[in-house]
C-alpha positions as CSV (number, residue, x, y, z in Angstrom):
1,X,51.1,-49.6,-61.1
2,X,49.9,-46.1,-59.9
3,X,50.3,-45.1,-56.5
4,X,47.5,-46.6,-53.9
5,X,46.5,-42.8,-53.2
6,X,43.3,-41.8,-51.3
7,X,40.7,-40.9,-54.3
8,X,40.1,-37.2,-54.4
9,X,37.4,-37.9,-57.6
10,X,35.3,-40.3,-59.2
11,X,34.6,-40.5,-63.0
12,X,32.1,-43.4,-64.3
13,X,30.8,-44.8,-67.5
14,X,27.6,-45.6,-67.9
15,X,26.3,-48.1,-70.0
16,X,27.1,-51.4,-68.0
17,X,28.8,-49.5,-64.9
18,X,26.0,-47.1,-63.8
19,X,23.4,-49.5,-65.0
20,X,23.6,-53.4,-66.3
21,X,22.5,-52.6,-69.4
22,X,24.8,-53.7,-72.1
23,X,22.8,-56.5,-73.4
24,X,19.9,-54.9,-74.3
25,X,22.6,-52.8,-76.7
26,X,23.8,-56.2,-78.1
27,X,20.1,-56.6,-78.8
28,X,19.3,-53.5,-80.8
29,X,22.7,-53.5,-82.4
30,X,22.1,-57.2,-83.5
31,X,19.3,-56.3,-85.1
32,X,20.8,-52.9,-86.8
33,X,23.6,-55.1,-88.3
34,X,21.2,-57.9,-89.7
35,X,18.8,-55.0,-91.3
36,X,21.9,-53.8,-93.3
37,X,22.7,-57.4,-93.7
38,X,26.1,-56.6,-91.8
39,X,27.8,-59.5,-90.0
40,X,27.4,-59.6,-86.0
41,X,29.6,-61.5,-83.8
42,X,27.4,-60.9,-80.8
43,X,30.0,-63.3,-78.3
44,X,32.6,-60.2,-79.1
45,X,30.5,-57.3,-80.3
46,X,30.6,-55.2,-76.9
47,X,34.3,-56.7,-75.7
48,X,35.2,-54.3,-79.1
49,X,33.7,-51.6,-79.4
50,X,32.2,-50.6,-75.8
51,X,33.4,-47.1,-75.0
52,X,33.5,-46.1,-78.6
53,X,32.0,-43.2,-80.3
54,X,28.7,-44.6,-82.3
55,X,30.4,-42.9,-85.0
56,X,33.5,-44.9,-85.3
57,X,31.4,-47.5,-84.8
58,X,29.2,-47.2,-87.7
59,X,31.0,-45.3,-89.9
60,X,33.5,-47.6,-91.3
61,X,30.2,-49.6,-92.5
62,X,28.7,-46.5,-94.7
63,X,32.1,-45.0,-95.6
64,X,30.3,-42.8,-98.2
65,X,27.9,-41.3,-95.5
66,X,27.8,-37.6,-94.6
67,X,27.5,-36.9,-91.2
68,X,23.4,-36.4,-91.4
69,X,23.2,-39.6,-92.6
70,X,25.7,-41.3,-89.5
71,X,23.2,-39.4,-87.3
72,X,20.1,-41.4,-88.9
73,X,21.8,-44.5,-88.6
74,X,22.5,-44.3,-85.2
75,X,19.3,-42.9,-83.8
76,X,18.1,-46.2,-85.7
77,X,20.4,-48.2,-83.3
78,X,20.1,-46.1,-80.0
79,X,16.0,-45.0,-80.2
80,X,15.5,-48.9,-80.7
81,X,17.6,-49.7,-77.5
82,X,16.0,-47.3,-75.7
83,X,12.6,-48.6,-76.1
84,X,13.3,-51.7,-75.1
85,X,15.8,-50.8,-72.0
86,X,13.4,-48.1,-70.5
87,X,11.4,-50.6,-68.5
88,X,14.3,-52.0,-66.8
89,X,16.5,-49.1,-65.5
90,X,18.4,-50.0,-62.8
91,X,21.2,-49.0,-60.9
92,X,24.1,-51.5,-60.0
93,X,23.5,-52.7,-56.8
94,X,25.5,-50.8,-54.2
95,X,26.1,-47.1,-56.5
96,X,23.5,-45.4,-54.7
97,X,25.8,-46.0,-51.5
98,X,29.1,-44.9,-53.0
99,X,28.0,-42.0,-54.5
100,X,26.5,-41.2,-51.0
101,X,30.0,-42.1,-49.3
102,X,32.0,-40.0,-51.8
103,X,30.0,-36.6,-51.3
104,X,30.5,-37.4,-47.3
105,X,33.7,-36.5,-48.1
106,X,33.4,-34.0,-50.8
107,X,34.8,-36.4,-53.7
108,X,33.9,-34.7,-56.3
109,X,32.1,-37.1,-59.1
110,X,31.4,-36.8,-62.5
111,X,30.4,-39.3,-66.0
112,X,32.7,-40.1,-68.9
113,X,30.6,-41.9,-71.6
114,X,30.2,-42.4,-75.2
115,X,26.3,-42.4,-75.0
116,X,24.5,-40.0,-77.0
117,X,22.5,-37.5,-75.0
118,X,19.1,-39.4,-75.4
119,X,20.8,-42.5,-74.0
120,X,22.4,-40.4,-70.8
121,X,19.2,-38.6,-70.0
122,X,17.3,-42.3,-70.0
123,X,19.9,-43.2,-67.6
124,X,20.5,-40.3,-65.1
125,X,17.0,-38.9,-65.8
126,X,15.0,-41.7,-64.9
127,X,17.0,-42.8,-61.7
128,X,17.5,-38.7,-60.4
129,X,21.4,-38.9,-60.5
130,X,22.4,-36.0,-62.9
131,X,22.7,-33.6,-59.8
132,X,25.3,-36.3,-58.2
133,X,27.3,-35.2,-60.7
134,X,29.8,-32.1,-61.6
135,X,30.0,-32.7,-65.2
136,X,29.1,-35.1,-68.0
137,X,31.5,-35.7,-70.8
138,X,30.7,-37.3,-73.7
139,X,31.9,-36.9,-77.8
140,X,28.7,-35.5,-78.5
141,X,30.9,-32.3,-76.8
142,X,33.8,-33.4,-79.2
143,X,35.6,-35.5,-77.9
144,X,37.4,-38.4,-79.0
145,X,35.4,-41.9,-77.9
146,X,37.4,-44.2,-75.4
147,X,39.8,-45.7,-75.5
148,X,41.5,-42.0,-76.1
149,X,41.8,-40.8,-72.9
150,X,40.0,-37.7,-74.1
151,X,36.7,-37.9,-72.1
152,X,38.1,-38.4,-69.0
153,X,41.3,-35.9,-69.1
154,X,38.5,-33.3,-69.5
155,X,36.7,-34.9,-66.5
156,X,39.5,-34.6,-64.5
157,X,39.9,-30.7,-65.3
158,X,36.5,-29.6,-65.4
159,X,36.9,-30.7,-61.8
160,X,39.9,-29.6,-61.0
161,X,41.0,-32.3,-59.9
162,X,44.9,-34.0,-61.3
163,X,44.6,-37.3,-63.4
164,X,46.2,-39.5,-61.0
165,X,43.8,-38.2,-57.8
166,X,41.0,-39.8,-59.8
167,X,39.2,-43.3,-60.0
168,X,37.2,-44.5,-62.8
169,X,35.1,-47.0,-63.1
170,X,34.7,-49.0,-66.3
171,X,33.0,-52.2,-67.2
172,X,35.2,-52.7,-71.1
173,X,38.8,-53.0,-71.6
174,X,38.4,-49.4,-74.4
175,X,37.4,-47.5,-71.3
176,X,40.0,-49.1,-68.7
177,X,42.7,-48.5,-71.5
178,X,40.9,-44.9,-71.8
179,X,41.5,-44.5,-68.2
180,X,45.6,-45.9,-68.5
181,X,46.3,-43.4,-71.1
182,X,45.0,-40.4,-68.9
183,X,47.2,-41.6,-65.6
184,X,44.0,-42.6,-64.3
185,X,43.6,-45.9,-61.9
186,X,40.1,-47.9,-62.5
187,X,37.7,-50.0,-61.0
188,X,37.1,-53.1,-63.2
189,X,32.8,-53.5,-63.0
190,X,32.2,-57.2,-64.2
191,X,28.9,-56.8,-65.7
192,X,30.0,-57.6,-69.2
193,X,33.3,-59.5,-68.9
194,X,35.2,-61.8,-66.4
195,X,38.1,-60.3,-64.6
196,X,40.6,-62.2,-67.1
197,X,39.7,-59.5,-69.3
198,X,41.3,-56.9,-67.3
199,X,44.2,-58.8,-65.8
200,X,46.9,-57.4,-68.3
201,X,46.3,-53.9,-67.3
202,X,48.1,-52.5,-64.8
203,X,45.7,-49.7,-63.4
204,X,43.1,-51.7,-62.2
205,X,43.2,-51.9,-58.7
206,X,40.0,-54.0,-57.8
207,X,37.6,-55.7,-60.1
208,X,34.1,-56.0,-58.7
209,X,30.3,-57.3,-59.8
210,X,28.4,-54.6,-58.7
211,X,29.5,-51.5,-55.7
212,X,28.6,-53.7,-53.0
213,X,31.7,-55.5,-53.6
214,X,33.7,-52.6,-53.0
215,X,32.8,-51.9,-49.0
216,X,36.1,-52.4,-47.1
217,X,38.2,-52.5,-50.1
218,X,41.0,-50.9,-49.2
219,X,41.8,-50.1,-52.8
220,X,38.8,-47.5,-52.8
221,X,39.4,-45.3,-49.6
222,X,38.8,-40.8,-49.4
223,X,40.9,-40.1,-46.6
């Protein structure tokens, strides 16, 4: 277990931690799978391969695709999810309040997420958070997709801030493991999965349903 320090930064995903949005990704990627007459296993689809780079995702699929051709495939996937999510944006009950707690005390905040930018503009664009944050990180910058601790390492440095100062918040076991492998601790968000999902990792230090949870939680504390 890493050491119950006060948290000097806060990284985030996105899909399903910033927003409850991952079944609207199930949707479009249930439908992406059928077209190419893929197998889906919906019950276990996001459990998988949340966090991951679309890329690694797809690729395996089409392993005589060029990269041009990955790139149509996903925008496929992702411009169909984002048609059908952009009525609904949302954020997770209770973020707007954090966020406003952690600049209070000068935590410095930024986003680790394997979302293309189209899909993080929908996101932070459309509920006004981009400025909340000091940097974005995602592999479209070339990094490695979670759960390589890649994306949030650079997180970390771009703010200056050392790996173990640092909280993340993650909603799939890639990005909590993501967050182990960087010295990081997390916060378990249970949009997607039950809490039995992250009991075997020992970095999570609360697991919560949305940020409301988290007021009083001694686990989260800045000073």
């Amino acid at each position: 277990m890493l050491p119950e320090t006060p948290a000097k930064a806060l990284i985030f995903d996105m899909d399903g931690t910033i927003v409850d949005n991952m079944r609207y990704h199930d949707d479009a990627w249930e439908v992406w799978y059928r077209k190419y007459g893929l197998p889906f296993e919906r019950a276990t689809f996001s459990a998988r391969t949340a966090g991951m780079a679309i890329s690694d995702i797809i690729g395996p699929h089409f392993p005589g695709a060029d990269a041009a051709e990955l790139d149509r495939l996903a925008e496929e996937k992702e411009g169909a999810y984002r048609e059908t999510y952009l009525p609904h944006v949302a954020a997770l009950p209770g973020l707007l309040g954090l966020l406003d707690r952690a600049r209070a005390h000068a935590v410095p905040m930024a986003v680790g997420t394997a979302a293309a930018p189209p899909n993080i503009a929908l996101i932070l664009d459309t509920l006004v958070l981009r400025e909340r944050f000091a940097t974005i990180v995602s592999p479209s910058q070339g990094f490695r997709g979670k759960p390589h601790p890649d994306m949030f390492l650079a997180a970390a440095e771009r703010m200056g801030i050392a790996p173990a100062d640092c909280i993340v918040f993650e909603d799939a076991p890639n990005g909590v493991e993501a967050a182990r492998r960087a010295g990081m601790r997390a916060v378990a968000m249970l949009t997607m999965l039950p809490a039995e999902a992250f009991a075997a990792f020992d970095n999570v230090i609360a697991s919560v349903s949305d940020y409301a949870d988290l007021n009083g939680n001694p686990a989260l504390r800045f000073a």
